[in-house]
C-alpha positions in Angstrom: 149.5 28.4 181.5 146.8 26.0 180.0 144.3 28.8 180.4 146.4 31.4 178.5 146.9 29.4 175.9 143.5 28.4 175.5 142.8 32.5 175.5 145.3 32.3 173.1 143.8 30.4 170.5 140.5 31.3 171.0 141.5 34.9 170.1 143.5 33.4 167.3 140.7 31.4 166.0 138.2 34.5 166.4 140.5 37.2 164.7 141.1 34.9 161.6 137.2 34.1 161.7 136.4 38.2 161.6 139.3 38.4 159.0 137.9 35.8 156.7 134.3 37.5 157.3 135.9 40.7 156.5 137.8 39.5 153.1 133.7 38.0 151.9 132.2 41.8 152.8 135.3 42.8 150.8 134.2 40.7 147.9 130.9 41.8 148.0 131.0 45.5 147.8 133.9 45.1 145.3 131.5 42.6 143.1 128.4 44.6 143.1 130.2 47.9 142.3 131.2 46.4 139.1 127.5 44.7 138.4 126.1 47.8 139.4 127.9 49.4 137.1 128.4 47.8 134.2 124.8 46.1 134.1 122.9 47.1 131.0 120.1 49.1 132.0 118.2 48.0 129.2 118.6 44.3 130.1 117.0 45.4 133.9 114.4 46.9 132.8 113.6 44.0 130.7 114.0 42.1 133.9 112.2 44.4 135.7 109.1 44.2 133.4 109.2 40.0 134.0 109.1 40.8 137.4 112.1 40.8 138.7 112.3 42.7 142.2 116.1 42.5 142.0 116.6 44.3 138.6 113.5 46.8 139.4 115.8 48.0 142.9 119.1 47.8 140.7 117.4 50.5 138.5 116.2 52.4 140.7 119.5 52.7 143.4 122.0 53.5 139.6 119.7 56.4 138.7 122.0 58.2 141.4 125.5 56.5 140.4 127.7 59.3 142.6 125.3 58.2 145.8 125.7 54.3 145.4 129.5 54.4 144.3 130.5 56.6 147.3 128.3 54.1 149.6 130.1 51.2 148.3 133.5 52.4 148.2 132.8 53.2 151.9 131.8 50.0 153.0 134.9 48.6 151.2 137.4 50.3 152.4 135.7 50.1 156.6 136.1 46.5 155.8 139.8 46.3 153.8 141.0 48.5 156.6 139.4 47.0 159.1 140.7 43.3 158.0 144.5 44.9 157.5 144.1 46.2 160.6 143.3 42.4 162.7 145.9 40.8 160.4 148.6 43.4 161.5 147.4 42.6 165.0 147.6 38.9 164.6 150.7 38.8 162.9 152.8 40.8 165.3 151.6 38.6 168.2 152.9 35.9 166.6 155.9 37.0 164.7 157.0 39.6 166.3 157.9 43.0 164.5 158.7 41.1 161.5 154.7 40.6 161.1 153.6 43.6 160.1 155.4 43.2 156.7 154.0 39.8 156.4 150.8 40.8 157.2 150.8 43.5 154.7 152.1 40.4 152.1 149.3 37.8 152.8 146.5 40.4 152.8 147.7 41.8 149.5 147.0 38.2 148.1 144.2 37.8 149.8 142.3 40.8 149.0 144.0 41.1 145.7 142.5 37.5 144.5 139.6 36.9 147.0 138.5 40.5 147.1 138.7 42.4 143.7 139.8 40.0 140.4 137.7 37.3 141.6 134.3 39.1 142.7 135.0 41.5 140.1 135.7 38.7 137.5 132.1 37.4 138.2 130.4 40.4 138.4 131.3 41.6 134.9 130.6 38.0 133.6 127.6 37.9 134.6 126.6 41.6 135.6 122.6 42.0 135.4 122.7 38.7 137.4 124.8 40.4 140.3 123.5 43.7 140.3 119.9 41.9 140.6 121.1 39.8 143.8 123.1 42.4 145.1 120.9 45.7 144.8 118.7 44.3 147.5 121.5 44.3 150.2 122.8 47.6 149.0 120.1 49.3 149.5 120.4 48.9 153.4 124.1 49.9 152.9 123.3 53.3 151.1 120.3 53.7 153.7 123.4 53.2 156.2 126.1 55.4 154.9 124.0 58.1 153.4 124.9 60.6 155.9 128.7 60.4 155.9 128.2 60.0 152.0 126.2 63.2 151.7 128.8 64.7 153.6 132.0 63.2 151.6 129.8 64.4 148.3 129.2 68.3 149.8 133.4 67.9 150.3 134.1 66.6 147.0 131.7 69.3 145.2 133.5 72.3 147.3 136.9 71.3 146.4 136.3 70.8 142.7 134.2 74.2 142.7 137.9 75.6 144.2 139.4 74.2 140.9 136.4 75.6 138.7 134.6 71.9 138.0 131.2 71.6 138.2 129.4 68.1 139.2 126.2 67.4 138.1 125.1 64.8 140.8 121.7 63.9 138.4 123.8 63.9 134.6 125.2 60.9 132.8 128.6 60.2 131.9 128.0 59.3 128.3 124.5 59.6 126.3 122.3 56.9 125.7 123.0 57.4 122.2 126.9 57.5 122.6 126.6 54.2 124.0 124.9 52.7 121.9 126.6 54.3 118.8 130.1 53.0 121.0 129.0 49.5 121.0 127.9 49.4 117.5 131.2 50.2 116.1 132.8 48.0 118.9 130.3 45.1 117.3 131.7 45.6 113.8 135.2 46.0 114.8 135.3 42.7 116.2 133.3 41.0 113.3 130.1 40.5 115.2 127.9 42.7 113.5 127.7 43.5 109.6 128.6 47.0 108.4 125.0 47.2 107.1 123.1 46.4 109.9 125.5 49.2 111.6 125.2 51.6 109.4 120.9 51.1 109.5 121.0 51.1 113.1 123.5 54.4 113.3 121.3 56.0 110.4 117.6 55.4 112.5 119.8 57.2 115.4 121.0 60.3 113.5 117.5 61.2 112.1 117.0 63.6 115.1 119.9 65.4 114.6 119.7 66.1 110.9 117.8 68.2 108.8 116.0 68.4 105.7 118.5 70.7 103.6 120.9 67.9 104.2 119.6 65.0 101.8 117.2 67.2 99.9 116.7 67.3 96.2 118.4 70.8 95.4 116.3 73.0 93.0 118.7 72.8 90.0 117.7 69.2 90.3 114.3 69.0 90.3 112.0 67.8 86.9 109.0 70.4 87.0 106.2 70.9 85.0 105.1 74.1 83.6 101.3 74.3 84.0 101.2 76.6 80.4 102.9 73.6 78.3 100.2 72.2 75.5 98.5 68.7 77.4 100.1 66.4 74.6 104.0 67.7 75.9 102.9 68.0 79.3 101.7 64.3 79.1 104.9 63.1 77.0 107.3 64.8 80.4 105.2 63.0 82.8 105.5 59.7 81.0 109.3 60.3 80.7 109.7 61.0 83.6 111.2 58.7 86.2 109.2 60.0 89.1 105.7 59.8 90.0 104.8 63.0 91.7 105.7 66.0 89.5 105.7 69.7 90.8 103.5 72.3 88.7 104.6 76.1 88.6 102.8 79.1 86.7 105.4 81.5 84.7 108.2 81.1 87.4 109.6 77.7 88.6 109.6 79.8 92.3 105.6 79.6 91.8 104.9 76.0 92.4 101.1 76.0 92.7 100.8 72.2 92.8 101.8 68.2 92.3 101.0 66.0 89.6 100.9 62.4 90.8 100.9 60.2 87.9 97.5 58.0 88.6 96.0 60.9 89.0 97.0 61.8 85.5 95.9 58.6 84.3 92.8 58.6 85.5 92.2 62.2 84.0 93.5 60.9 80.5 91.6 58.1 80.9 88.3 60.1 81.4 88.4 62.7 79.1 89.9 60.2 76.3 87.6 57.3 76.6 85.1 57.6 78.5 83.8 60.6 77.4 84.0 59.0 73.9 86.0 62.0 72.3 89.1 60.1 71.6 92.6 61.5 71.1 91.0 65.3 70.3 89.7 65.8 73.7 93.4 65.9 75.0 93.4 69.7 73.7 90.8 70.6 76.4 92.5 69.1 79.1 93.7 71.1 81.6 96.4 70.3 84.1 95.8 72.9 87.2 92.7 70.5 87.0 94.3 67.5 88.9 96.7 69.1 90.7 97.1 68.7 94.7 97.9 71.1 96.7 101.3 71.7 97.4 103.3 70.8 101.1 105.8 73.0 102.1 108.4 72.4 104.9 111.3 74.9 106.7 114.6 73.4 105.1 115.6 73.5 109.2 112.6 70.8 109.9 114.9 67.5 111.4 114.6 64.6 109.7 112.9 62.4 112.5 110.6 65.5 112.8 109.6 65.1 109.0 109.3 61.9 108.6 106.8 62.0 111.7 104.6 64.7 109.7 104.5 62.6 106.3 103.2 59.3 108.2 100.6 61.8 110.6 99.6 63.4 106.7 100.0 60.3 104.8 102.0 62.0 102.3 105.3 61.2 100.9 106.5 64.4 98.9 107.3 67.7 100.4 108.9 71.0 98.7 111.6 72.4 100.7 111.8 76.3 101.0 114.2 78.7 103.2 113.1 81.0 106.0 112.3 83.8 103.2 110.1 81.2 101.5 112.1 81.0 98.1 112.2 77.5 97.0 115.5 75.2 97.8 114.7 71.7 97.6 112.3 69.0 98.2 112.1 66.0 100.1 110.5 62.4 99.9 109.8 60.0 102.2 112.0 57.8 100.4 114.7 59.8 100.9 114.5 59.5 104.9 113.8 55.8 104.9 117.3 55.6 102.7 119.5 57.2 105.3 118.5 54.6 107.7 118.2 51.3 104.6 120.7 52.3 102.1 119.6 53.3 98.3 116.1 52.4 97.3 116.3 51.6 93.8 113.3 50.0 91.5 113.0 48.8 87.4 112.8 52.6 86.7 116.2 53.7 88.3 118.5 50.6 86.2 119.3 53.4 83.9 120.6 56.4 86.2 124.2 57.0 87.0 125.3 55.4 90.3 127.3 58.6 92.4 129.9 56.2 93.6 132.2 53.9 91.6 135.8 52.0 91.7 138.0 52.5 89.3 140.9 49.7 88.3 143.3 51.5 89.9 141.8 52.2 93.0 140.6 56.1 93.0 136.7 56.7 93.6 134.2 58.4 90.7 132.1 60.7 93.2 129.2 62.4 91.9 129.5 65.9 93.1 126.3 66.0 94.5 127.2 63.1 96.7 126.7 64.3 100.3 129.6 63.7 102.9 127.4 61.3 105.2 126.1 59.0 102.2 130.5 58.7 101.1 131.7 58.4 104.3 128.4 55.6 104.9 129.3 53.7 102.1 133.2 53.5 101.9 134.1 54.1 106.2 135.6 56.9 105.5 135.9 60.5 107.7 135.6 63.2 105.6 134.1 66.4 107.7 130.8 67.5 106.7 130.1 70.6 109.3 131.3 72.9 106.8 129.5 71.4 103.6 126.6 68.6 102.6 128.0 67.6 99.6 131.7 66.4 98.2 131.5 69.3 95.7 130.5 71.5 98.9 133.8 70.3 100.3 135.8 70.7 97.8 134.6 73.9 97.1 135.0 75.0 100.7 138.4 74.0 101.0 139.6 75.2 97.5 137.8 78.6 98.6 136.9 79.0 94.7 135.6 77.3 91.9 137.6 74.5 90.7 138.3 74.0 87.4 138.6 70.7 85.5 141.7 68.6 86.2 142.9 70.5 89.2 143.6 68.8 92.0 143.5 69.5 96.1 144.8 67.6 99.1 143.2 68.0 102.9 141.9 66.0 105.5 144.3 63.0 104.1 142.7 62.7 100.5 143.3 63.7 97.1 140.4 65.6 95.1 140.7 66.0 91.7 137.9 67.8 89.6 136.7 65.5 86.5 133.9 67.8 85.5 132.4 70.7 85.8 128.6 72.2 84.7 128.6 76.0 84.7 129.8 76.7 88.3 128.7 73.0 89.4 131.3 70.0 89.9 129.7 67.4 88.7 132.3 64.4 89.1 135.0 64.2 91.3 138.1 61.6 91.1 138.7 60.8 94.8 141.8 58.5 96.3 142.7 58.2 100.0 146.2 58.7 101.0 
């Protein structure tokens, strides 16, 4: 009897022993699949580069996120079945038939608190931590599973093949620059990073993805100089002018044949004025094709990150923009890419010019109607679509499928547009107010 009962509670003692062992291997998988997985890559690399062995083998076992999840979701549930399993056992013994629904009660709680919330708790507090303690140990368990997890993955691909879904074992769930774009606007939603910062971060981002014809000067724009002009009026435009590189055409404004750059001009001026001794009369002989630099041409289809890579290799910051049959369209500055990542540039020479974007007492929006989309929607957090058109009198124009006139007035996408002015066939200013 004594000897039974010793078996007894040694076998009692043991089970709740393997049980408790059970419920920690529990916790374990469950903590390091959520540090695996929600561990910044960014922050183990950076521990990586310090030397961290942990973060360099975290890296390396999440490049193949389908492998390590279906490793550690098999060594969790050996172990939560396994511990359900010696409970069930244990309790029946003791209680009877009545045990089996306590046992499924206590290991609920058990693995419920001690097993998933707490582990899991930790692991997301403090995620690069785990995942650099825990990748170590993984690794053994993916070297141990990998065959019954190569053939649960060959299983998994066939059936979703049945139901026409492809799985791409080496592709990531969301782009590097969706996440990063997600947690900036997550940051300024909860007040812990400025709009502007956002907005510069969001703009450096986008550069790759846009193109030239979208933030170029359009032609109708642009201040030119005609290379036939008499040097005094030529001279007069260029000190006028608010810009200090100029584009030269011969006859047609299509036949740019150079840039004036203002120092350039100077210098010339200077020369031929007083240095040469001839005073004011030797401006007649000057001629401007003399001082003009050659010309730069770009594709208007040339992205943005792409451009702004050519005018730093050139060491040039003014570029003409033409279309694929070479007609002129546009042209571009370095300035203008560095303000879709800063915000407006604006010096002493630009206090005078219109601002595109003003309140009004009332609460509509002045919009210059060469505004683009992207530079509205930047500045006020707004949504307006721009696939269809780069500018708010693009838009409207889109939309309106003709040519407003003054005064009229269109509702889509949730706003009201009304026309304020109109040049020739251009809308000029726009009245906008958001429903």
């Amino acid at each position: 009897m004594h000897a039974n009962m010793a078996a007894l509670d040694l076998t009692f003692w043991i089970t709740v022993g393997a049980i408790l062992g059970l419920l920690v291997l529990s916790g374990f998988f469950s903590g390091s699949e959520t540090a695996l997985t929600a561990a910044s890559r960014a922050k183990l690399r950076a521990q990586a580069e310090r030397g961290s062995n942990g973060a360099a083998t975290a890296l390396r076992i999440t490049e193949d996120n389908e492998r390590l999840i279906g490793s550690v979701l098999l060594g969790n549930n050996l172990v939560n079945i396994l511990a359900a399993s010696l409970a069930t056992a244990l309790f029946t013994r003791i209680f009877g038939e009545s045990g089996v629904a306590l046992a499924t009660l206590v290991m609920t709680l058990l693995v419920l608190i001690f097993a998933e919330v707490l582990p899991k708790t930790y692991a997301i507090t403090n995620a690069e931590t785990a995942a650099a303690r825990t990748a170590p140990l993984i690794v053994w368990v993916i070297r141990i599973f990998d065959p019954m997890v190569s053939a649960v993955r060959w299983l998994v691909r066939l059936i979703l093949r049945g139901f026409g879904v492809q799985a791409d074992a080496d592709g990531h769930i969301h782009a590097v620059r969706e996440e990063i774009a997600g947690a900036l606007y997550l940051g300024h939603s909860e007040g812990v990073m400025e709009k502007e910062d956002r907005d510069r971060i969001l703009g450096a981002l986008d550069l790759g993805e846009r193109t030239i014809e979208e933030i170029m000067l359009h032609r109708s724009r642009i201040e030119m100089i005609d290379a036939g002009g008499e040097p005094q009026a030529i001279l007069e435009q260029c000190l006028r002018s608010n810009h200090t590189r100029l584009p030269l055409y011969q006859d047609d404004p299509d036949n740019i044949i150079g840039v004036i750059h203002a120092r350039d001009l100077l210098r010339a001026i200077y020369e031929l004025t007083v240095e040469s001794g001839k005073g004011a009369a030797a401006l007649a002989e000057f001629d401007i094709r003399s001082i003009a630099r050659e010309p730069y041409f770009v594709p208007e289809t040339t992205t943005l990150d792409d451009q702004m890579r050519q005018f730093l290799r050139m060491r040039s910051h003014f570029a003409l923009v033409v279309d694929e049959y070479g007609a002129l369209q546009g042209l571009i500055t370095l300035e203008d890419i560095l303000e879709e990542i800063v915000g407006e540039i604006t010096d002493e020479f630009d206090t005078e010019i219109e601002h595109s974007l003003r309140r009004t007492p009332d609460g509509d929006y002045l919009v210059d109607g060469s505004m683009t989309i992207r530079d509205l929607n930047r500045a006020l957090d707004w949504q307006l679509p721009d696939e269809a058109a780069n500018t708010v009198a693009g838009l409207v124009i889109h939309e309106a499928q003709m040519i407003p006139s003054v005064d009229q007035v269109f509702i889509f996408h949730g706003f009201r547009f009304q026309v304020m002015a109109r040049k020739d066939n251009r809308l000029t200013r726009l009245k906008i107010r958001k429903l």
